[in-house]
N, C-alpha and C positions, 0 to 999 in steps of 0.2 A: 458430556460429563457434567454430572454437579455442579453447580458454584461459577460454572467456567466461565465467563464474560463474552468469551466470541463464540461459545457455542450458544449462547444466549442470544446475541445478531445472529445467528446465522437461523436462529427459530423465533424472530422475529419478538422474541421477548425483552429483549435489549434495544434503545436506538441507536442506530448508527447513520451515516450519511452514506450510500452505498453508491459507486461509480461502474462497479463493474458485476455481473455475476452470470455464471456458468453452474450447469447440473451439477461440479466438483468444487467448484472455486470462489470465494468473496472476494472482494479488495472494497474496500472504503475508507474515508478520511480518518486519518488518529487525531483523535479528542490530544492530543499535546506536541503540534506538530512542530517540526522544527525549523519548517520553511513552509509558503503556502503549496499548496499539493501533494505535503508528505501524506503518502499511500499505506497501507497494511494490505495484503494477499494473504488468505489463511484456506485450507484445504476447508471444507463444511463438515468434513468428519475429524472426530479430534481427533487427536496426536500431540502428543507433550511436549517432544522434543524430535528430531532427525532420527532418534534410533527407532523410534514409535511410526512414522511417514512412512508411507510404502512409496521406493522409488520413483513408480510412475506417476503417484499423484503429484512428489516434490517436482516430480519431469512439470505439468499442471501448472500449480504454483508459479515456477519461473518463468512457465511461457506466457502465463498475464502480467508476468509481472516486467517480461519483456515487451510487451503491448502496451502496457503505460508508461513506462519509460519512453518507448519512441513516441506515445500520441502525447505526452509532455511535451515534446519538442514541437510540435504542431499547433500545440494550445496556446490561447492568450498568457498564459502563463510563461509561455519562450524559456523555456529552459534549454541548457545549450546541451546538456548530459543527466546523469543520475547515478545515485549509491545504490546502491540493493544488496542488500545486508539481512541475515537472519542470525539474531543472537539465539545459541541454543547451548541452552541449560542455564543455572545459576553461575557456573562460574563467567559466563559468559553474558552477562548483566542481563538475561532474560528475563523479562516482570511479568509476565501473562504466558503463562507455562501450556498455551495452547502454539503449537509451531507457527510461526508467521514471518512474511517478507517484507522488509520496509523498503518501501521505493521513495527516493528523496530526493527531487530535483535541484538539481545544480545550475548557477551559471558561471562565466568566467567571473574570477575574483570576486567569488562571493565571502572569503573567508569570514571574514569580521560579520559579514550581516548570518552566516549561517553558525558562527561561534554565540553568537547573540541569543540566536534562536534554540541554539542547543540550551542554554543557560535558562531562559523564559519560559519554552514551549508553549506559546498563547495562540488559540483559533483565533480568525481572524475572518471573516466574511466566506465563512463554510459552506456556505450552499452555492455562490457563486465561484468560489472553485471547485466544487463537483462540477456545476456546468460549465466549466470549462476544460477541465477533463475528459467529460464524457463528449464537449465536443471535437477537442483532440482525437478519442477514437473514432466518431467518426469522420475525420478531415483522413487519419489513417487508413480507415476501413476501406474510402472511396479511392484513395493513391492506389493500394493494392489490389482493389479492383478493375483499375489501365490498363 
């Protein structure tokens, strides 16, 4: 679509810092993250909103976005859990009107440092937590290879 920012990443006319990608699927760092290795997951074909996604690709979506989630927990990054969260539409505070999944690692008692981050949203050494991410997937990859 036009104008549209991640279909812009996703044709390589935009940059982004990219951790993960499939023939269907992106995920890479949000330029305003709110913790280090908050994630985005977005289908490579647009779609506005949920009612726009064809089931099986949002099937897609969740299932990278269930991959980084658990290869968070493996990465230097140690995160103990994770949000995954898709605002969809405006009422639903959506600002980039292409569908997307925020993956956003958690630890115990993060409150205050992730209230923090909600408020600032500042990148912060972006390329060395992509590679940490990405080594996350694969510290995951090789598990599930056993």
């Amino acid at each position: 679509m036009d104008g549209c920012i991640f279909c812009k990443i996703v044709t390589g006319e935009a940059p982004a810092i990219v951790v993960y990608e499939d023939d269907l699927v992106l995920a890479f760092l949000d330029i305003r993250p709110i913790v280090a290795g908050h994630t985005l997951v977005i289908p490579k074909t647009h779609s506005a909103t949920l009612d726009h996604l064809d089931p099986d690709l949002a099937a897609d979506v969740f299932r990278v976005g269930h991959l980084l989630a658990r290869a968070l927990r493996r990465s230097e990054l140690g995160s103990d859990g994770a949000n995954l969260l898709i605002n969809d539409g405006r009422a639903a505070f959506q600002t980039v009107h292409h569908t997307h999944l925020h993956v956003v690692p958690r630890k115990h008692r993060d409150i205050v440092q992730f209230g923090i981050g909600f408020v600032t949203r500042r990148p912060r050494g972006r390329e060395q937590v992509a590679a940490h991410i990405r080594e996350g997937i694969q510290r995951l990859n090789a598990e599930d290879a056993q």
